[in-house]
C-alpha positions in Angstrom: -18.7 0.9 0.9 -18.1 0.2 -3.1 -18.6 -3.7 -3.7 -15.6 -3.3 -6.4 -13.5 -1.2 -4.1 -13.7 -3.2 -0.8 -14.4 -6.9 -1.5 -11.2 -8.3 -0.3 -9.1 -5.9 -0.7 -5.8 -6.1 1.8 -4.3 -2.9 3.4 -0.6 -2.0 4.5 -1.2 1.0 7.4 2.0 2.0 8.6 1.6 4.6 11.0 3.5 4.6 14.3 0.8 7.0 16.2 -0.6 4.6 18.6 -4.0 6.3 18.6 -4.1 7.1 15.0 -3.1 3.1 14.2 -5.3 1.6 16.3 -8.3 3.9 14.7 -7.6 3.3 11.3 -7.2 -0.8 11.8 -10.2 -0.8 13.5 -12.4 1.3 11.3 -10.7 0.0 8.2 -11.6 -3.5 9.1 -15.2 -2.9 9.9 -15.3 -1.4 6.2 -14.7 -4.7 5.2 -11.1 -4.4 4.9 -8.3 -6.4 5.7 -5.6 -4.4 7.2 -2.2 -4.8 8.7 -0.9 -2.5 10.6 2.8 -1.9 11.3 4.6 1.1 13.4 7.7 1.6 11.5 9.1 2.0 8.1 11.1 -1.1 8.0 8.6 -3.2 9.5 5.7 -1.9 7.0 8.4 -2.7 3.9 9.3 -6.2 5.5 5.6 -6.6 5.5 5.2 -5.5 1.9 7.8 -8.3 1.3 6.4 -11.0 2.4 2.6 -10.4 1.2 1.2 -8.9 -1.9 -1.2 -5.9 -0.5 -3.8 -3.5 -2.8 -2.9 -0.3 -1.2 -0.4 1.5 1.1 -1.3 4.2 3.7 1.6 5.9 4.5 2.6 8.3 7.4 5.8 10.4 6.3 6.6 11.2 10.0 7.8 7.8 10.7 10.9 6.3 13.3 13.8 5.4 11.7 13.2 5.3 8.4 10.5 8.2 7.1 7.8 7.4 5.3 9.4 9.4 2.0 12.4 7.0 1.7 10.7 4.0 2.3 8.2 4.7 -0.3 11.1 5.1 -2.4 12.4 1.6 -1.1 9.0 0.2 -1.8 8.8 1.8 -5.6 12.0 -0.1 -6.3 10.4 -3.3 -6.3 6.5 -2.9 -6.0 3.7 -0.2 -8.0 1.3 -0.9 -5.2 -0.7 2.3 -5.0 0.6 4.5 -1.8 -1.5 7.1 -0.1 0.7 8.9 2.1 -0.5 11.0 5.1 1.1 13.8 7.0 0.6 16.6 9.3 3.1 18.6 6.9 1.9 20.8 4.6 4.5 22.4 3.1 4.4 22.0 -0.9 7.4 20.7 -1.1 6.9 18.0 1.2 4.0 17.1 -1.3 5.9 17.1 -4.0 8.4 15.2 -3.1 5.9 12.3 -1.8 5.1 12.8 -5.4 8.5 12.5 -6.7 9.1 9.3 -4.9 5.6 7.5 -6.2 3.2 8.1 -4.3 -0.5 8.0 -5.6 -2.2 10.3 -3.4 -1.2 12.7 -0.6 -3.9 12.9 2.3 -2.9 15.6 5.0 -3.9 15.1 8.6 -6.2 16.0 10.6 -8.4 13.6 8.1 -11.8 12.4 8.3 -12.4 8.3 7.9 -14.7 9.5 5.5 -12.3 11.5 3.1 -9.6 8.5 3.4 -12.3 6.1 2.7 -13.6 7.8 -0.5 -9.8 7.7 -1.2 -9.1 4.9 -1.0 -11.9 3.5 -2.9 -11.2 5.9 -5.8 -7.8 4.2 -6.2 -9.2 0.7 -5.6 -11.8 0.8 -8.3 -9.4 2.8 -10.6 -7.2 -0.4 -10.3 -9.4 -3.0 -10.6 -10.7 -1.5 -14.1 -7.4 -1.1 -15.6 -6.9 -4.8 -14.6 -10.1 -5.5 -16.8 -7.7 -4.4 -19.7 -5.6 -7.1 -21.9 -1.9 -6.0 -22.4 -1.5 -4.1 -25.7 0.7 -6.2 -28.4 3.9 -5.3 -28.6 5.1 -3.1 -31.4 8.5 -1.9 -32.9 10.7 -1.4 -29.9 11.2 2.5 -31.4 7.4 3.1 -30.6 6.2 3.8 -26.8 4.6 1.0 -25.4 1.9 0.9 -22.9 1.9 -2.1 -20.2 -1.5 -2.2 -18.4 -0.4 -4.8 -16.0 2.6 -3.0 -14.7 0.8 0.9 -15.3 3.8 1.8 -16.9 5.1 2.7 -20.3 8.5 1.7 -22.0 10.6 3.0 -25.0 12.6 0.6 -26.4 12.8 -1.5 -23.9 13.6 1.4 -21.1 10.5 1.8 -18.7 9.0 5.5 -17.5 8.5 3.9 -14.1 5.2 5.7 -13.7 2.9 5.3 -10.7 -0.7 4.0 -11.3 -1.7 7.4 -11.2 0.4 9.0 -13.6 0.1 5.6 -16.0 -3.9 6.6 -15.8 -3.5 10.2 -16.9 -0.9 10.1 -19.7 -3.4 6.9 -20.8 -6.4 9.0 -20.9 -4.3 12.1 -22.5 -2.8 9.5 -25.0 -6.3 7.9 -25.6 -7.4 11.8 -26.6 -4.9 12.8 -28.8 -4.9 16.7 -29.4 -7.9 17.2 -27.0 -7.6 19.5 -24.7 -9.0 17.9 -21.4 -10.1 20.2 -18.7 -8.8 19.8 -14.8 -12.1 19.1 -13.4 -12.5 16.3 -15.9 -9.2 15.2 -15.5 -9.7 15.4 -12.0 -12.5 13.0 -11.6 -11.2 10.1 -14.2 -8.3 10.0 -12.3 -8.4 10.9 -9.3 -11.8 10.3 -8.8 -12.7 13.6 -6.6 -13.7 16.4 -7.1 -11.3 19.4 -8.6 -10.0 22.5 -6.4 -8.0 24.9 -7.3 -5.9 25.0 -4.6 -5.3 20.8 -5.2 -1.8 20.2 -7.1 -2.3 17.0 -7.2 -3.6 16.9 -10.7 0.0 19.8 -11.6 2.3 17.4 -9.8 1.5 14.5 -11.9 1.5 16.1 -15.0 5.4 17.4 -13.6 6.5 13.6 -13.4 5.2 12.3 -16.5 6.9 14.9 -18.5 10.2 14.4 -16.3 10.1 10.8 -16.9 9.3 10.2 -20.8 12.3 12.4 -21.3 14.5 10.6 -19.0 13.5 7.2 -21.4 13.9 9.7 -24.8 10.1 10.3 -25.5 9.5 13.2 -27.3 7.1 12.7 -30.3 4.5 14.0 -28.0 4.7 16.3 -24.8 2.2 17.0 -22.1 1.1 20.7 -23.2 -0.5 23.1 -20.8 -3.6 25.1 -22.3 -3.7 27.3 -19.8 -7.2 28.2 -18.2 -8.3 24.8 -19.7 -6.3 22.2 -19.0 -4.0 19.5 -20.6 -3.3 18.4 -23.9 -0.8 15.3 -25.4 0.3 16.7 -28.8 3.7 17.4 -31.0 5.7 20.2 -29.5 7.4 20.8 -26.2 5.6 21.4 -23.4 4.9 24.9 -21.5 
């Protein structure tokens, strides 16, 4: 296990498979984790509320309240980065785990090894954008970029990206005009490697786009090269 990923990291497992719970507290905490595990959506959020946690796994096929809404709940108030997990494999059901903020979309059966490299990726992704000092503000007219909160704001109106999405547009933003290629993309943030058949990478790009025009960005757009990859430049996107 990663030194930088696992050191004292705290994780949220809300998953109401008794089986499934049990294995991934267990396993989780003889990575070095600490893990709580609740059984229910509105006992994983309570939990949430009382302590501050690196990382949420996620089932979406929760009692009660579903794992989609209560990531929803959870984005109202908390960026903590969510992995959610699910036997559905639907697209849709993707992108709308997506939609609601999640991070990363694992679908079950899993291996402990897959969620652990996961999880990892997102933990070390975090802890170096923490390294970061917040940029100085500027005239409220320009975007501004919050590394504490991974989001950006236009005039005083925040995106309300997810850690994931702040880390892409950054690294498009930070490359101006350069086309970056999936696989690349992929692997800064993500941290894996790229598939074709992954949207992961499609469905990010999707949110970005959807919400720097709901704050009124549009000096630059998220362009599609296709058969390369993306590009943040002048002109709308494809």
């Amino acid at each position: 296990m990663n030194p930088v990923a696992n050191y004292t990291s705290s994780i949220l497992a809300i998953e109401d498979d008794p089986v499934l719970g049990a294995y991934l507290h267990e396993e989780l905490q003889r990575g070095g984790f600490n893990v709580t595990w609740c059984r229910n959506g509105l006992e994983g959020l309570e939990a949430a509320g009382r302590q501050a946690f690196d990382l949420v796994l996620m089932d979406i096929l929760l009692p009660g309240l579903n794992g989609l809404d209560a990531l929803a709940r959870l984005r109202q108030r908390s960026a903590t980065p969510v992995i959610l997990m699910s036997a559905l494999g639907a697209e849709a059901d993707r992108i709308s785990g997506f939609q609601r903020g999640a991070d990363d979309y694992l679908p079950k059966p899993f291996s402990l090894a897959e969620l652990k490299v996961r999880i990892e990726a997102i933990l070390r992704r975090v802890a170096l954008e923490r390294r970061h000092l917040p940029v100085a503000q500027g005239p409220s007219t320009e975007l501004q970029f919050d590394e504490g909160l991974c989001d950006v704001c236009l005039g005083g109106q925040q995106a309300g990206l997810t850690p994931s999405e702040y880390r892409l547009f950054d690294i498009l933003h930070r490359n101006l005009d350069e086309v970056l290629s999936k696989p690349f993309l992929y692997q800064q943030v993500l941290q894996r490697g790229y598939s074709r058949h992954d949207r992961s990478l499609d469905m990010h790009v999707s949110q970005i786009r959807r919400k720097l025009k709901a704050i009124g960005y549009h000096e630059r757009q998220v362009r599609t090269v296709w058969g390369k990859g993306y590009v943040l430049s002048v002109g709308e996107a494809e």
